[in-house]
N, C-alpha and C positions, 0 to 999 in steps of 0.2 A: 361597630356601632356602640354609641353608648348606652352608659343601663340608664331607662328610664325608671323613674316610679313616682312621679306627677306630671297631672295634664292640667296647666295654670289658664284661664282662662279670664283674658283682657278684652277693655275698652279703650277705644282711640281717643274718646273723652271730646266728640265734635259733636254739633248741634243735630238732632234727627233731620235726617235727609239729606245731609251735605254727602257728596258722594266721595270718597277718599281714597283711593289707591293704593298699593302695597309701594308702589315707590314715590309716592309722597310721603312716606311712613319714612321711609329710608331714607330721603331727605333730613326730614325731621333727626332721626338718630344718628346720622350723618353730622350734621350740625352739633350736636350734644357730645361727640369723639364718639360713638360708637364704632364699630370696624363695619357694620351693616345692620341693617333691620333687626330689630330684637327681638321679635316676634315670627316662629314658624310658620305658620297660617296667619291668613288675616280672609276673615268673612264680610265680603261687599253688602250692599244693601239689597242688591239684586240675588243674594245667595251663593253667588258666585265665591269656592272658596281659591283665593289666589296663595301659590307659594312661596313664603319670606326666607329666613334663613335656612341654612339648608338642616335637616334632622341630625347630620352627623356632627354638626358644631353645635356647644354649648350655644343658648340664645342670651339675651340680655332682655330681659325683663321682671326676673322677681329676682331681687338682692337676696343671695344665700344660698336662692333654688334652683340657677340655671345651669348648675352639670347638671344634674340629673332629671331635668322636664323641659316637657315641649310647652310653648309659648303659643299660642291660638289666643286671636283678636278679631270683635267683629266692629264694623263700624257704626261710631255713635255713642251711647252714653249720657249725652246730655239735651236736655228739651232746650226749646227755643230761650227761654229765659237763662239761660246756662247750667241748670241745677241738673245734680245726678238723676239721671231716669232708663226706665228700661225702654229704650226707644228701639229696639229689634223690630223688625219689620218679620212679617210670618214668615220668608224665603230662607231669613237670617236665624230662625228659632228652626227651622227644618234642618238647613246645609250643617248649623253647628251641633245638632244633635246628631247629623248624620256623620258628621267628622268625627266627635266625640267617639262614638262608636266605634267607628274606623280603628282608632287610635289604641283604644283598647282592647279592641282584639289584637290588635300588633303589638299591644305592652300592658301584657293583662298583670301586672302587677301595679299599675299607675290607678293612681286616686284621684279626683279630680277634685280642682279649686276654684274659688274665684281669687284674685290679686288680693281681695281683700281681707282675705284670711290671713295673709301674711305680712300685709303694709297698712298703715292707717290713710288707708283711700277708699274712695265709692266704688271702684274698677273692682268688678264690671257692671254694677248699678245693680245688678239683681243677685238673687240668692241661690248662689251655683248647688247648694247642697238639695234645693228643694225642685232643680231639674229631671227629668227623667234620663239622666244619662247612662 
C-alpha cells in the first residue's frame, strides 16, 4: 500500500441536485486522457459512498499530491446559477464525515484538505478546515 498523509477532499462542480455517478465521473476523466476516475470515493447525493479508483493507485486529482493521498468527491458544488456553494445535502455532510473518519483511522497520519488549499479553485465550496473531521 502506499503511504498516505492527505485526505484531499473535492467537488464534482455540478448544479445541487443533479445526480452524478462515479462512472460518469470516469467518463468525464476518461475523456480528459486520464487512465480512470481520479477520485477514490465519490459521495452521491443520497449518501451513498461509491468506490472510484482503487486506494492502491496513486488518484489524479490534486497536482503534486496524488502519491501520497486519497481523492474523496461529493457531488455538487455549484447552486442553480452555477456559482460556488456548499450545496451537500445532510446524507452527503453525514456519509462524508463518516468516510473521513474511516480514513483516518486507516491513515492516522493523513491531514485533511479541501482542493482549495492547493489550487486556485472553489473545490470543494466550503471550508474543510472548519469541519468536524
Amino acid at each position: 500500500m502506499r503511504t498516505i498523509d492527505e485526505i484531499i477532499i473535492h467537488c464534482t462542480a455540478t448544479p445541487a441536485g443533479r445526480k452524478v455517478t462515479v462512472e460518469d465521473i470516469r467518463r468525464w476523466h476518461l475523456a480528459r486522457g486520464f487512465a480512470d476516475v481520479g477520485y477514490h470515493y465519490v459521495v452521491a447525493l443520497d449518501g451513498t459512498v461509491m468506490a472510484g479508483r482503487p486506494e492502491s493507485q496513486p488518484g489524479a486529482h490534486c497536482l503534486g499530491h496524488n502519491a501520497r493521498s486519497i481523492g474523496v468527491c461529493y457531488v455538487g458544488g455549484l447552486d442553480v446559477q452555477g456559482r460556488p456553494a456548499d450545496t451537500r445535502t445532510e446524507r452527503q455532510r453525514q456519509a462524508l464525515r463518516a468516510l473521513v473518519r474511516q480514513l483516518r483511522r486507516r491513515f492516522p497520519a493523513a491531514s485533511v484538505h479541501g482542493h482549495n488549499e492547493f489550487a486556485r479553485k472553489a473545490c470543494p465550496c466550503f471550508d474543510v478546515q472548519k469541519e468536524n473531521f
